[in-house]
C-alpha positions as CSV (number, residue, x, y, z in Angstrom):
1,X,0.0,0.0,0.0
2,X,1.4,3.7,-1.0
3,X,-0.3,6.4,0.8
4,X,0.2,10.0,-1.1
5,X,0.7,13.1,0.4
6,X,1.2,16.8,-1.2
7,X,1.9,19.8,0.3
8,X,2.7,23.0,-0.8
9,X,4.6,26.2,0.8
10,X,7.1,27.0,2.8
11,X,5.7,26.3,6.3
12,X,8.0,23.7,6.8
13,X,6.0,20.6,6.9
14,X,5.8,19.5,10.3
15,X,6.1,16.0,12.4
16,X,2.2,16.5,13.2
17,X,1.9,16.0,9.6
18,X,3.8,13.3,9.0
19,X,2.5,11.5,11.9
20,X,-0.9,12.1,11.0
21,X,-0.5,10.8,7.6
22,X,1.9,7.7,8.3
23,X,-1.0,6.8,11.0
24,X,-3.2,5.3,8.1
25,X,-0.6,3.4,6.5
26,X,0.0,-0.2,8.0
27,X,3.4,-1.2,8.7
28,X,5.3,-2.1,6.2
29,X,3.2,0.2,3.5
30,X,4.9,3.0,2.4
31,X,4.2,7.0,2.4
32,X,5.0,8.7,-0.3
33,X,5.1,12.5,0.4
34,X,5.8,15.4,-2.3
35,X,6.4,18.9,-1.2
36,X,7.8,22.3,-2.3
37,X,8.7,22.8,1.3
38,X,12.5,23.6,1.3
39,X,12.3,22.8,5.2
40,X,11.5,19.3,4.0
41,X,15.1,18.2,2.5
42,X,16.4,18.1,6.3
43,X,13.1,17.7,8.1
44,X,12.2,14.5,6.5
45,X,15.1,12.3,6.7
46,X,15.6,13.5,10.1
47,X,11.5,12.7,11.4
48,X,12.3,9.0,9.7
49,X,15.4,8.4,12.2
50,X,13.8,10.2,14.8
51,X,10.6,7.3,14.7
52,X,12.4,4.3,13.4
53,X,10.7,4.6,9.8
54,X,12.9,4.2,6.3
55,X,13.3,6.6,4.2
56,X,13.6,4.4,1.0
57,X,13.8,7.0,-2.0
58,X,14.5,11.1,-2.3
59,X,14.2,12.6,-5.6
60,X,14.3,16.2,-6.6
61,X,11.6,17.1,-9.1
62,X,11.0,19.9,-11.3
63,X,9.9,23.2,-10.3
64,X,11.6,22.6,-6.4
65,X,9.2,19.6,-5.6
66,X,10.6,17.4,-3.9
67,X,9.7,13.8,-3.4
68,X,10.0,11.3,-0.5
69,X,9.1,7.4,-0.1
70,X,8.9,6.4,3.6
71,X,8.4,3.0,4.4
72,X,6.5,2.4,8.0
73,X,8.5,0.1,10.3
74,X,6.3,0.6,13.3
C-alpha cells in the first residue's frame, strides 16, 4: 500500500503532519510524500530516524518539488 501526500509552501512541513499521515498506512506500506517545502530536505530524513521509519527513496523534481518514499517500520 502507497499512501500520497502533497503539500505545498514553505511552512515547513511538520512531524504532526507526518505522523498524521503515516498513522493510516499499515506497517510495512509505504508514504509517499511530495512537497515544495525547502524545510523538507532536512526535516524529513531526520522525522524518519527520529521514529524508526525508512526513508527508502529522495528525488528532486522539477519546479523545487521534492519527493520522499517512507516505508512504516512501526
Amino acid at each position: 500500500m502507497i499512501k500520497t501526500i502533497k503539500i505545498s509552501g514553505a511552512h515547513c512541513l511538520g512531524p504532526v503532519e507526518l505522523k498524521k499521515a503515516i498513522a493510516d498506512v499499515p506497517i510495512g506500506g509505504f508514504l509517499e510524500v511530495i512537497t515544495n517545502d525547502p524545510c523538507a530536505k532536512e526535516d524529513i530524513p531526520t522525522w524518519c530516524r527520529f521514529t524508526k521509519n525508512e526513508l527508502v527513496e529522495f528525488n528532486e523534481l522539477e519546479g523545487g518539488w521534492m519527493r520522499f518514499l517512507i516505508k512504516r517500520t512501526r
